[in-house]
C-alpha positions as CSV (number, residue, x, y, z in Angstrom):
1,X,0.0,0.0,0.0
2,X,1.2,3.1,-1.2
3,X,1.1,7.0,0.5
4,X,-1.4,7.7,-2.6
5,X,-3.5,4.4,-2.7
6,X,-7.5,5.3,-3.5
7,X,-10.0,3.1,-4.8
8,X,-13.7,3.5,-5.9
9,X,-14.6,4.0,-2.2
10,X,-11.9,6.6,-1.5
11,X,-12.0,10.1,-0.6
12,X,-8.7,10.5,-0.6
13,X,-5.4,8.7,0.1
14,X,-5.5,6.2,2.9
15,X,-2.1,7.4,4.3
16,X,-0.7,11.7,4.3
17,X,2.1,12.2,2.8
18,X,4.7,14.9,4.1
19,X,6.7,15.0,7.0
20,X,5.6,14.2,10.3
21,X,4.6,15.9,13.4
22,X,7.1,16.6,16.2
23,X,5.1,14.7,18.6
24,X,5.8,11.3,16.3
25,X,9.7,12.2,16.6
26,X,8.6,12.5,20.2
27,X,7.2,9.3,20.7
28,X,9.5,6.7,18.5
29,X,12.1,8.4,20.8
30,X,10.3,7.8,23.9
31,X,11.8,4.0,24.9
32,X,8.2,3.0,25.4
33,X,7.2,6.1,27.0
34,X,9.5,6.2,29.5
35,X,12.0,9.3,28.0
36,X,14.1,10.8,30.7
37,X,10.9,11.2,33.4
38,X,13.0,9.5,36.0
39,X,15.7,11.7,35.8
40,X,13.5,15.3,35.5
41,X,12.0,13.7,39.0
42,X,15.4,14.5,40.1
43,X,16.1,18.0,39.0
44,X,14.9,19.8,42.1
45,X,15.7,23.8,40.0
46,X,12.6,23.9,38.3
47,X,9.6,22.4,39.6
48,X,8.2,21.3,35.7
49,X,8.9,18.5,33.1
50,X,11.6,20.0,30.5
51,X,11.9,18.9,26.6
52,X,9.7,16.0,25.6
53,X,8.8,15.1,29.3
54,X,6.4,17.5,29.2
55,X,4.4,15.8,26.7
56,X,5.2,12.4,27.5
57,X,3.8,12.8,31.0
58,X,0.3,13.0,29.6
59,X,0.9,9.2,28.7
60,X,1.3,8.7,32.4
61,X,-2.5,10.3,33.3
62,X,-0.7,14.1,34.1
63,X,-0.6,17.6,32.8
64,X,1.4,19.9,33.8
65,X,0.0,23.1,34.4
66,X,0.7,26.5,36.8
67,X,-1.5,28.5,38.5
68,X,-2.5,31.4,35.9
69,X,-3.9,34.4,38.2
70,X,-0.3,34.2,39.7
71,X,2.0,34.1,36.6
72,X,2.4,37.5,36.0
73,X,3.5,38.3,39.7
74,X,5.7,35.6,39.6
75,X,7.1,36.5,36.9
76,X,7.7,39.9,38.1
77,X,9.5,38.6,41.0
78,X,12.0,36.9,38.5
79,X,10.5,33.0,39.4
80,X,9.5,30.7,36.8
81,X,5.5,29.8,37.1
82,X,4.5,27.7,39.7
83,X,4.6,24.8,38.4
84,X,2.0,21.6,39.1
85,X,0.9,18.7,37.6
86,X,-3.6,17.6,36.7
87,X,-3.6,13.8,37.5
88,X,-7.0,12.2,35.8
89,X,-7.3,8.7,37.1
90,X,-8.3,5.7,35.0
91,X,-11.6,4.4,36.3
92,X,-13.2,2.5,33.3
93,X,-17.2,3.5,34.2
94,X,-16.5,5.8,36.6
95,X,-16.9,3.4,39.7
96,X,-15.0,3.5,42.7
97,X,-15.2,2.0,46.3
98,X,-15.7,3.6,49.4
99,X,-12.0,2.8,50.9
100,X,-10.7,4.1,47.5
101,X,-12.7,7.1,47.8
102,X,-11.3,8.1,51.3
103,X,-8.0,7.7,50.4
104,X,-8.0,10.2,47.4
105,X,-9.5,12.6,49.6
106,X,-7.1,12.0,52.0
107,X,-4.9,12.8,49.4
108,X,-6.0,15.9,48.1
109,X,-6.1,17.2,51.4
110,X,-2.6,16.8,52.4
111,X,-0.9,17.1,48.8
112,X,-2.6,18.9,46.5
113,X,-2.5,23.1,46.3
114,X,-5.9,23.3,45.7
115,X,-7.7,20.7,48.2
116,X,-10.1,19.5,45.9
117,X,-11.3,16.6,43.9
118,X,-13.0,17.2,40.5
119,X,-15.1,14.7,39.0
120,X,-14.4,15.1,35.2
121,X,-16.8,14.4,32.1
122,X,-14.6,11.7,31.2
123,X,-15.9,10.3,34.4
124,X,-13.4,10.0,37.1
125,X,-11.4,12.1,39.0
126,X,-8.6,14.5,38.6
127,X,-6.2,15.8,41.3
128,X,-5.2,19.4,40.7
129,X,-2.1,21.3,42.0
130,X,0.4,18.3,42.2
131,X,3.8,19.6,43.3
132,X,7.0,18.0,42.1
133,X,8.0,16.5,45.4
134,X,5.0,14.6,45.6
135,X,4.1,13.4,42.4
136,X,5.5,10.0,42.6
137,X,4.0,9.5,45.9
138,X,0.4,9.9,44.3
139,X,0.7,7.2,41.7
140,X,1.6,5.0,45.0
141,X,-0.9,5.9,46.7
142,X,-3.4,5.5,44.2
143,X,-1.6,1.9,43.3
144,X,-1.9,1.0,46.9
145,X,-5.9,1.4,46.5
146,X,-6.1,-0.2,43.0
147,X,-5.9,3.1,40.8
148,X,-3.5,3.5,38.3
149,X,-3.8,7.0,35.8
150,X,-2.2,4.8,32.9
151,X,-3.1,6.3,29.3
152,X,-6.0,8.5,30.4
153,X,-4.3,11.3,28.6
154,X,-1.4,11.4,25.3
155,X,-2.0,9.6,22.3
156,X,-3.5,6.5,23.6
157,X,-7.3,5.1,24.4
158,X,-8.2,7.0,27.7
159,X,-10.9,5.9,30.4
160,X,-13.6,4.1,28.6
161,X,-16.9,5.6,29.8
162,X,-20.2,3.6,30.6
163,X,-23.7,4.7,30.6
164,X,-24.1,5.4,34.9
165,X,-26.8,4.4,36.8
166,X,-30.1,3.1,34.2
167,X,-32.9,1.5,36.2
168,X,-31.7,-2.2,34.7
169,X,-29.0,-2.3,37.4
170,X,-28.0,-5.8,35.8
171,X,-27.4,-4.6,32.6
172,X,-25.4,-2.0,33.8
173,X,-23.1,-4.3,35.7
174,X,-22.2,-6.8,32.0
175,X,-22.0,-3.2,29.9
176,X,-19.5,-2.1,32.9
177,X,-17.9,-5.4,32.9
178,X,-17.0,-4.8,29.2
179,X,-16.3,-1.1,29.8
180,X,-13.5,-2.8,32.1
181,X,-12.6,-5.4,29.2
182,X,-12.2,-2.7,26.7
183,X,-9.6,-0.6,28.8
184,X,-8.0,-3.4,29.7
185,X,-7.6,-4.7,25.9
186,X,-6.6,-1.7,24.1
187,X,-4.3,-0.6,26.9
188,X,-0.4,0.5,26.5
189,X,1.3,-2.7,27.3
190,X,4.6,-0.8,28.2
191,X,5.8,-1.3,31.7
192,X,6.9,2.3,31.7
193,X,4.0,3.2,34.0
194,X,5.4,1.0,36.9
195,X,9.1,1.9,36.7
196,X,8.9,5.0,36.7
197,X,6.3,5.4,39.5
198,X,5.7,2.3,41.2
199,X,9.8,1.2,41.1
200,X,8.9,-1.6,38.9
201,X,11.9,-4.2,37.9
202,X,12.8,-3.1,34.6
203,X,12.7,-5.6,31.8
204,X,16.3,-6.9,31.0
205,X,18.2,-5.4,28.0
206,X,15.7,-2.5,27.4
207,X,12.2,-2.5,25.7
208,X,13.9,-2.3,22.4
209,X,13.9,-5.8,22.4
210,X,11.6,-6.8,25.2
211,X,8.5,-5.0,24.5
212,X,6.1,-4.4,21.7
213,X,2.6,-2.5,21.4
214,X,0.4,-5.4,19.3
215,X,-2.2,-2.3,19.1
216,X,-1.0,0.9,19.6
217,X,2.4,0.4,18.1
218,X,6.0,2.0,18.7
219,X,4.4,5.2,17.8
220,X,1.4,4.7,19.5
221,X,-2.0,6.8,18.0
222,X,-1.8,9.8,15.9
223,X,-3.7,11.4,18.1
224,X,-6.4,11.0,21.6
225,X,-8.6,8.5,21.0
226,X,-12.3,8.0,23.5
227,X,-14.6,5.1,23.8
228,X,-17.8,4.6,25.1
229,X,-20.3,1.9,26.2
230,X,-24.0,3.6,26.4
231,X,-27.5,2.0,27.4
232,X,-30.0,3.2,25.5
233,X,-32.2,5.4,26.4
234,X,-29.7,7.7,28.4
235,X,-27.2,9.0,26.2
236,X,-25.6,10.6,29.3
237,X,-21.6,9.6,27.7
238,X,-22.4,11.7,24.5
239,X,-21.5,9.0,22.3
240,X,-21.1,11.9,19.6
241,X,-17.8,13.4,21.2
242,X,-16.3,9.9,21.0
243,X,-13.6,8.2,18.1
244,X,-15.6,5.0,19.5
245,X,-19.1,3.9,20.9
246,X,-20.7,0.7,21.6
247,X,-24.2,0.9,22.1
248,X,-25.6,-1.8,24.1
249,X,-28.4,-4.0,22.8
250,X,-30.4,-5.8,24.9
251,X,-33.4,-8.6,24.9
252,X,-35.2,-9.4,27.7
253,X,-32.8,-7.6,29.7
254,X,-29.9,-9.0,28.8
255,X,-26.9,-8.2,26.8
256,X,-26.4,-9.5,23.3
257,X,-24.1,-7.3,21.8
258,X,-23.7,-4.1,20.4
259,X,-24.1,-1.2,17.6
260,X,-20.8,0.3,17.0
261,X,-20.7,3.9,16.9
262,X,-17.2,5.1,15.1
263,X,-15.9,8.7,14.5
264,X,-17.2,10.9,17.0
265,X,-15.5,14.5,18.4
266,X,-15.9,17.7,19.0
267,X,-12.5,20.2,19.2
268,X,-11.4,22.1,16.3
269,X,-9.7,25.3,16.1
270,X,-10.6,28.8,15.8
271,X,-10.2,30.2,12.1
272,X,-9.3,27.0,11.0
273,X,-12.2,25.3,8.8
274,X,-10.5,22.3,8.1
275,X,-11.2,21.9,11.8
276,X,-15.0,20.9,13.1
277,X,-17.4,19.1,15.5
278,X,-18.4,15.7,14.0
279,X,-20.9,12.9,14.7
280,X,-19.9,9.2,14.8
281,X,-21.5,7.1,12.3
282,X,-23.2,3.9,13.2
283,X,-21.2,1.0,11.3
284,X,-23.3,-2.0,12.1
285,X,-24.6,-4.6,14.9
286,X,-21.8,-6.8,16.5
287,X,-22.7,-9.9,18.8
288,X,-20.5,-9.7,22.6
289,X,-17.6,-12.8,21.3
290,X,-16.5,-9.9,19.2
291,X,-16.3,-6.7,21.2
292,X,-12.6,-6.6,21.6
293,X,-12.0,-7.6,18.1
294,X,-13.8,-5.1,16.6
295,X,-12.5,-2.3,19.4
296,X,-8.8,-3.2,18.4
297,X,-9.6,-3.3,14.9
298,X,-11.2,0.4,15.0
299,X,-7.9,1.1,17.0
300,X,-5.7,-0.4,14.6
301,X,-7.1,1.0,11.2
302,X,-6.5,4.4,12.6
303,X,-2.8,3.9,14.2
304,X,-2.0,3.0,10.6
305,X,-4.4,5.7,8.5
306,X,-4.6,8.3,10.9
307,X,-3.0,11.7,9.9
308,X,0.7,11.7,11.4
309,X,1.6,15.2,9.6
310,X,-1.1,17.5,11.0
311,X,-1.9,16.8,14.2
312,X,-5.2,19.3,13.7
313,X,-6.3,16.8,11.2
314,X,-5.3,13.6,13.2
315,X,-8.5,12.3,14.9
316,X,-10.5,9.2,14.0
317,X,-13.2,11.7,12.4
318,X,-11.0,13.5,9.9
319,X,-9.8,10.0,8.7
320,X,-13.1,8.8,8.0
321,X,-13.9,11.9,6.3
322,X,-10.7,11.5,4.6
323,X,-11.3,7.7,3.2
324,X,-14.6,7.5,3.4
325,X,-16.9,5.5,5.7
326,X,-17.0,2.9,3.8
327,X,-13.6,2.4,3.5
328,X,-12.9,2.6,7.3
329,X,-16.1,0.1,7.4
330,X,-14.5,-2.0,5.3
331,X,-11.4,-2.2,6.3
332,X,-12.5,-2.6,10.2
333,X,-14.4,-5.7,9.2
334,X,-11.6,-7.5,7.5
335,X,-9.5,-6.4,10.5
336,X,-11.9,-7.8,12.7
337,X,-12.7,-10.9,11.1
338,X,-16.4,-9.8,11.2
339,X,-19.4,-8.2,8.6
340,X,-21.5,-6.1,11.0
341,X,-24.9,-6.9,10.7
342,X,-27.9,-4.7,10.6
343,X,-27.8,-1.8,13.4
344,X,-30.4,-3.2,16.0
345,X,-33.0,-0.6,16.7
346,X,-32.4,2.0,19.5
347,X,-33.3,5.4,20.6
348,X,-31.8,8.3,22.8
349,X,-34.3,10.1,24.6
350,X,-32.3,12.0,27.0
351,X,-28.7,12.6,28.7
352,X,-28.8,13.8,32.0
353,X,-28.6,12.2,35.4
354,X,-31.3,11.7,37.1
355,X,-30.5,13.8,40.4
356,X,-32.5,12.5,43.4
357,X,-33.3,8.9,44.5
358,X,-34.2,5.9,42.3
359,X,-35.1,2.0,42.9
360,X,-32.8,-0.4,41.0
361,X,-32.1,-4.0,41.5
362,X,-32.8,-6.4,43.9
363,X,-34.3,-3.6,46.0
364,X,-31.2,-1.0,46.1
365,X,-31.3,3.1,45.9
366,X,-29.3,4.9,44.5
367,X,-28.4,8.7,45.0
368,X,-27.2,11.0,42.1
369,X,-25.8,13.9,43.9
370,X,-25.8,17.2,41.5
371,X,-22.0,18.4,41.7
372,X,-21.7,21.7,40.2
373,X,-18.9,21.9,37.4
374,X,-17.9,18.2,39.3
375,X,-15.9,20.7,41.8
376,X,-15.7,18.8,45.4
377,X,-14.2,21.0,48.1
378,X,-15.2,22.9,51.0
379,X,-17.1,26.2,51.5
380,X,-18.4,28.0,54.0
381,X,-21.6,26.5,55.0
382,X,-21.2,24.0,51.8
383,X,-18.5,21.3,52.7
384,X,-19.0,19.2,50.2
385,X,-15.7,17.3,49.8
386,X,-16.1,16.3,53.4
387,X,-20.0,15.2,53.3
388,X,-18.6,12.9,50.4
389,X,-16.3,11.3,52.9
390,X,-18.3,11.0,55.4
391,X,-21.1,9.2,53.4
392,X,-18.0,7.0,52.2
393,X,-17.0,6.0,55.8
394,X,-20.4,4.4,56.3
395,X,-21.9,3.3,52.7
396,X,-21.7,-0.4,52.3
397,X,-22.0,0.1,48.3
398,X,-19.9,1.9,45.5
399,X,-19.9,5.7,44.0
400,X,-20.7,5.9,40.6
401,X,-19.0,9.2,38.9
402,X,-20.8,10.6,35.9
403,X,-19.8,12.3,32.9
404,X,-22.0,14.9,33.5
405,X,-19.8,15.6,36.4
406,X,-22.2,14.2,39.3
407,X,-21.4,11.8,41.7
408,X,-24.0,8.6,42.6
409,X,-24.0,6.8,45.9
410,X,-24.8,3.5,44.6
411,X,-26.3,0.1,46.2
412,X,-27.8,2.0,49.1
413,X,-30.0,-0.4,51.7
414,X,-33.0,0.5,52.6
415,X,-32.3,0.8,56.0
416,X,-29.7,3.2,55.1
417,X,-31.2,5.5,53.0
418,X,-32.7,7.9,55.5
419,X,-29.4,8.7,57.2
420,X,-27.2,8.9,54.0
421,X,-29.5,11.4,53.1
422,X,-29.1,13.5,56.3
423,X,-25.4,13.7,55.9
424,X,-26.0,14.7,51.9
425,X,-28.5,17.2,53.4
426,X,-26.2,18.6,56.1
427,X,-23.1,18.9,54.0
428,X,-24.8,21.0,51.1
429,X,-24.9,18.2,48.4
430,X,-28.9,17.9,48.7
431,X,-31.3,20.8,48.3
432,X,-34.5,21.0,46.7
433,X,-34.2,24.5,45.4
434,X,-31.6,23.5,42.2
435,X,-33.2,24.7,39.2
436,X,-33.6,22.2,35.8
437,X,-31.9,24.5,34.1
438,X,-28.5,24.7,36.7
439,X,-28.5,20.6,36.2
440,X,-28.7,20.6,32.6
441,X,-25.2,23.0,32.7
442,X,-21.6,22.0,32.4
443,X,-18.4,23.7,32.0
444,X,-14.8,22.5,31.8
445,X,-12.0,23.9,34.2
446,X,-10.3,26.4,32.0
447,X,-8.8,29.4,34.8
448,X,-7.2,29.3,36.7
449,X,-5.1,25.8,35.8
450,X,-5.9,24.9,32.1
451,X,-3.2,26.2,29.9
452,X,-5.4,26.1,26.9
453,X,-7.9,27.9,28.6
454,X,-8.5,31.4,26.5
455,X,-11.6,32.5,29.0
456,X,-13.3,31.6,31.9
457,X,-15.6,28.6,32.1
458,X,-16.1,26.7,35.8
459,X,-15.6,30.2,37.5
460,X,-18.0,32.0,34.4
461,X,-20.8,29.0,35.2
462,X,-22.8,29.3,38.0
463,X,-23.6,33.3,37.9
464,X,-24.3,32.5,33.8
465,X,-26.6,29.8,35.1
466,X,-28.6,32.2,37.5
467,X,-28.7,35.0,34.9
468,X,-30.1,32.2,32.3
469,X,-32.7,31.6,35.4
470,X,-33.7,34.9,35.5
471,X,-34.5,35.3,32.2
472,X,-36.3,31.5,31.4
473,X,-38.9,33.3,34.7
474,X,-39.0,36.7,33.1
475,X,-40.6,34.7,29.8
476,X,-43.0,32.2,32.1
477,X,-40.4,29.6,31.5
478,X,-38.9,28.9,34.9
479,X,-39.7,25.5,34.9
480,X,-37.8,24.5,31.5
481,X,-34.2,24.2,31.2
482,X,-31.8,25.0,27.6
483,X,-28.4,22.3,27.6
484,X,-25.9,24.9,28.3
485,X,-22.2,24.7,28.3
486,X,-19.2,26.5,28.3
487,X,-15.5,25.4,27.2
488,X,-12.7,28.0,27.5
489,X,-11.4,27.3,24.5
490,X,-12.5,24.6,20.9
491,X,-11.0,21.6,23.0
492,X,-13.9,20.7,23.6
493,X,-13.7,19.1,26.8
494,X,-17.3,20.5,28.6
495,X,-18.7,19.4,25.0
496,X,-20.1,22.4,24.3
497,X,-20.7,21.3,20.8
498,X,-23.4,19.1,21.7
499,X,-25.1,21.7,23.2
500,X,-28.6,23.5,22.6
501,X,-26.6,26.6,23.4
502,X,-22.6,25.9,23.4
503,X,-20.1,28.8,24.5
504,X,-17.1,28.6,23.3
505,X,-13.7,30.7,24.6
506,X,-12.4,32.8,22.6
507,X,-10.4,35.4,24.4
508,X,-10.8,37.0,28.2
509,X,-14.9,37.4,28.8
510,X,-15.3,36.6,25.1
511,X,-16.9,33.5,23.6
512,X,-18.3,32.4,20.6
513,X,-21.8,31.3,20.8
514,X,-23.2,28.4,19.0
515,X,-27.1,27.1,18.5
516,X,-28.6,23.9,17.8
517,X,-28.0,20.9,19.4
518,X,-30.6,18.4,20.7
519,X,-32.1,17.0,24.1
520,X,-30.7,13.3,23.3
521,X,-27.0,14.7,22.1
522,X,-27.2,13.2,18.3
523,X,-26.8,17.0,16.4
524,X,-23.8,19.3,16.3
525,X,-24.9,23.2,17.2
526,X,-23.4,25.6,14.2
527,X,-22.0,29.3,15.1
528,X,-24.8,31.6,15.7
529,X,-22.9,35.0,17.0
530,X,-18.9,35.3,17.0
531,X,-16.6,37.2,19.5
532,X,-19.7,38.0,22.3
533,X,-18.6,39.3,25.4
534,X,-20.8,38.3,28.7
535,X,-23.5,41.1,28.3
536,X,-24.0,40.9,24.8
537,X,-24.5,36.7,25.6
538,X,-26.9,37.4,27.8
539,X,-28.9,40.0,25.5
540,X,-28.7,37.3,23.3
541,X,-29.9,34.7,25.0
542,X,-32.9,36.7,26.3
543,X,-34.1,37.6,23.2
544,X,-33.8,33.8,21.9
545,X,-36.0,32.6,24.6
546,X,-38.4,35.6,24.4
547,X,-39.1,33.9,20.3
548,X,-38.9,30.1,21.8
549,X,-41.3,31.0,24.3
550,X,-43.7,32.9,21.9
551,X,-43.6,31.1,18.8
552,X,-43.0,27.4,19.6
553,X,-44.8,24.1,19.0
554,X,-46.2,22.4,21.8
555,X,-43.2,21.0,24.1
556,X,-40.4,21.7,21.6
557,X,-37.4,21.8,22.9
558,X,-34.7,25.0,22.5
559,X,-32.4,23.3,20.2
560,X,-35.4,22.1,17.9
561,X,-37.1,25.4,17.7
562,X,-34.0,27.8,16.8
563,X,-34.0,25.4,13.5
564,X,-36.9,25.1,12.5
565,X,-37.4,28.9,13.2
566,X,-34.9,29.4,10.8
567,X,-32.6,31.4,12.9
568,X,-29.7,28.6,12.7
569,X,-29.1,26.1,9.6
570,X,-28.9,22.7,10.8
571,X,-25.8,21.2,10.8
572,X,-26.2,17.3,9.1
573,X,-22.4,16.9,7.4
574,X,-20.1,18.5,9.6
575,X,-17.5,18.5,6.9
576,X,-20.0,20.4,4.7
577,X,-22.0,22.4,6.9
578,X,-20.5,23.9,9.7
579,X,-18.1,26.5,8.8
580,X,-20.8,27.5,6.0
């Protein structure tokens, strides 16, 4: 196979030509990922990763970041920014024990700059303001509870997400169970990971000669790659910001396999319209016995297609778009060993948690606790990280984290409910005043740690929210809610381009605001207003509602109306219709 091979099903050639991207250089380099960590560990003058460390890291779960709203008078004082790490644990489904719970808040109380624990929408949790000193200590104290951070950031598969917490508790428990098997199949097999941080035995000779990657290959992906396992009806993973999705199908409530989902993601980048949000397209139905085949398979077409020049260009949906479904398909299939039947009927009617109590099986409750922006820590009169661990010290069941950012106490007895909710209701992480709209609202970190972040987003949120209140009362609407999110920059990590109303960073209190998406998370929003600074957002906004409120068909939703109002285009082919 040539760099220009095409046939009849071709876009355009399976592999770029031209040379490649510094991070591949990076990479081959890397001896398996390990680089010279061990020896920046050592280098007490500056408290960050130098040269290619500072990428290669990410392999190991970590970014490293400083503390933004104190650069400038660092730098003033002639030090170098004060320099941290973001640890994002691996935690395929988002479901941790008690015991493991208390021991990372433990942790972020006594290590970390910030205190806190954030529950992430790649559901699980990220440590923020790691110092130097105490950055090998974390990984062992996570490995000491069974947590690892191993590929949940770099050029890898990170944490595989499952649909949370449906009423069919036993379904949930085989689509986690596969959730588990697909992290476990498609992850780095380098022992880099536990020699650097756990003092593992390294393998004689060097990896040179001692280790391979069967999947990911010496040069691992081009670029991030996410999958998901979701259970219809809940769509609350957003299967649609995913390279990877397997939709589970079920009879008489059991598993029988899945629909694959393949091509999903949302980051671009500003001015830049070869950049875009795209859907994943549904290639087929795939019986259980060949889950991880057709997982490694997807993996493996687009380790070897996958644009290694541009890294802008380098995710699973520009390849597809690039070759052509069909070719991807095609090529998947023969991979796999498999032809993927006929996609099994399904349908998405919603994506939220479902905040409050529920029944599930064999006479359990569960708890979804609404976590605003995922941020756990303690305020005056709101302790929230500490309710969490005090519900952990008595809760006989698990915690469930979503990737909308909320936390579930799961498996609750009935016998135990009334006084898990007394401590929920003490501790601030219970009230019965938190608006539909508030729940249905998500924003990334951004300031003061992200150093992507162009403007604000977690610290923007919650006075956006009650502004957005206002004005859904001012128009009779107070009972409704709008999806809202807010990224500080394209990124795309709060997935604001699924949303009925997606801001997007564009500079300090500017964003660009986009229109559009749907209540079950299956249509990209397109660019409505550019450049909109925080007034102007909420004119905006006010004068959108005043129309959906006025002029709308019975129960349609936000998203629905501002398209068929004609006040947005609709956005089918992302390729083709977004940026026009």
């Amino acid at each position: 196979m040539t760099d220009s091979t095409h046939n009849s099903q071709t876009n355009g050639p399976l592999i770029v030509e031209g040379k490649h991207a510094d991070n591949e250089r990076l990479k081959a380099e890397s001896n398996y990922l390990r680089g010279t960590i061990t020896e920046d560990l050592k280098d007490n003058i500056t408290g960050g990763f130098t040269a290619d460390n500072f990428q290669l890291i990410r392999t190991h779960g970590m970014y490293q970041q400083d503390d933004r709203d104190i650069r400038n008078e660092r730098a003033k004082q002639k030090l170098e920014p004060l320099h941290n790490v973001m640890l994002r644990a691996r935690m395929p489904g988002g479901i941790i024990t008690p015991t493991q719970w208390l021991a990372i808040d433990k942790f972020s109380r006594e290590k970390t700059s910030y205190g806190s624990i954030r529950i992430t929408t790649r559901q699980t949790f990220q440590f923020h303001g790691v110092l130097k000193p105490n950055i090998k200590l974390m990984h062992q104290t996570l490995n000491e509870y069974g947590i690892d951070s191993i590929a949940t950031a770099g050029d890898v598969n990170r944490n595989v997400l499952c649909t949370t917490n449906p009423v069919e508790s036993e379904l949930h428990q085989e689509a986690y169970e596969w959730a588990k098997k697909i992290s476990e199949h498609l992850l780095p097999k380098t022992r880099a990971y536990a020699e650097i941080w756990l003092d593992g035995e390294k393998i004689e000779g060097g990896t040179e000669e001692g280790e391979v990657e069967p999947i990911l290959g010496k040069n691992y992906l081009p670029r991030k790659f996410k999958t998901t396992v979701v259970i219809p009806p809940q769509n609350d993973v957003d299967v649609h910001a995913n390279d990877l999705n397997f939709v589970a199908i079920a009879e008489q409530g059991k598993l029988i396999g899945f629909n694959v989902l393949v091509g999903g993601g949302l980051a671009m980048t500003h001015g830049d319209k070869s950049t875009y949000p795209r859907k994943a397209d549904d290639f087929g139905f795939v019986e259980l016995a060949k889950t991880l085949d057709v997982a490694a398979a997807v993996v493996t077409t687009q380790r070897d297609w996958g644009n290694r020049v541009n890294r802008k260009n380098a995710k699973t949906k520009y390849t597809l778009d690039r070759v052509g479904v069909d070719t991807f398909k095609a090529e998947v299939e023969k991979r796999a060993g498999i032809t993927f039947a006929e996609s099994r009927s399904y349908e998405f009617t919603g994506r939220g948690d479902r905040i409050g109590w529920t029944e599930g099986f064999e006479g359990k409750h569960h708890l979804a606790l609404f976590i605003e922006n995922g941020r756990l820590l303690d305020k005056p009169n709101f302790p929230l990280k500490t309710g969490v661990a005090e519900i952990a010290k008595i809760h006989k069941g698990d915690f469930r984290m979503t990737a909308n950012q909320n936390l579930i106490i799961a498996g609750i007895a009935a016998e135990d409910k009334a006084e898990i909710e007394r401590i929920a209701r003490a501790h601030g992480l219970m009230a019965d005043n938190v608006s539909v709209q508030r729940k249905n609202s998500m924003a990334c970190v951004a300031f003061p740690t992200c150093p992507l972040a162009m403007a604000e987003a977690e610290r923007y949120l919650p006075g956006l929210v009650t502004d957005v209140e206002a004005i859904l009362a001012k128009h009779g609407a107070a009972d409704e809610s709008i999806i809202l999110r807010v990224t500080g920059c394209p990124n795309g990590c709060g997935r604001a381009m699924l949303a009925e109303i997606g801001l997007v960073g564009k500079g300090p209190s500017k964003y660009n605001m986009h229109l559009g998406g749907n209540i079950a998370g299956t249509r990209v929003p397109k660019m409505y207003k550019e450049n909109l600074n925080e007034e102007d957002i909420l004119q905006e906004i006010d004068s959108l509602v005043a129309k959906w409120v006025t002029e709308r068909n019975e129960k349609e939703a936000f998203g629905d109306f501002v398209i068929r109002s004609g006040i947005i285009q609709e956005v089918i082919v992302s390729k083709r219709d977004f940026h026009d």
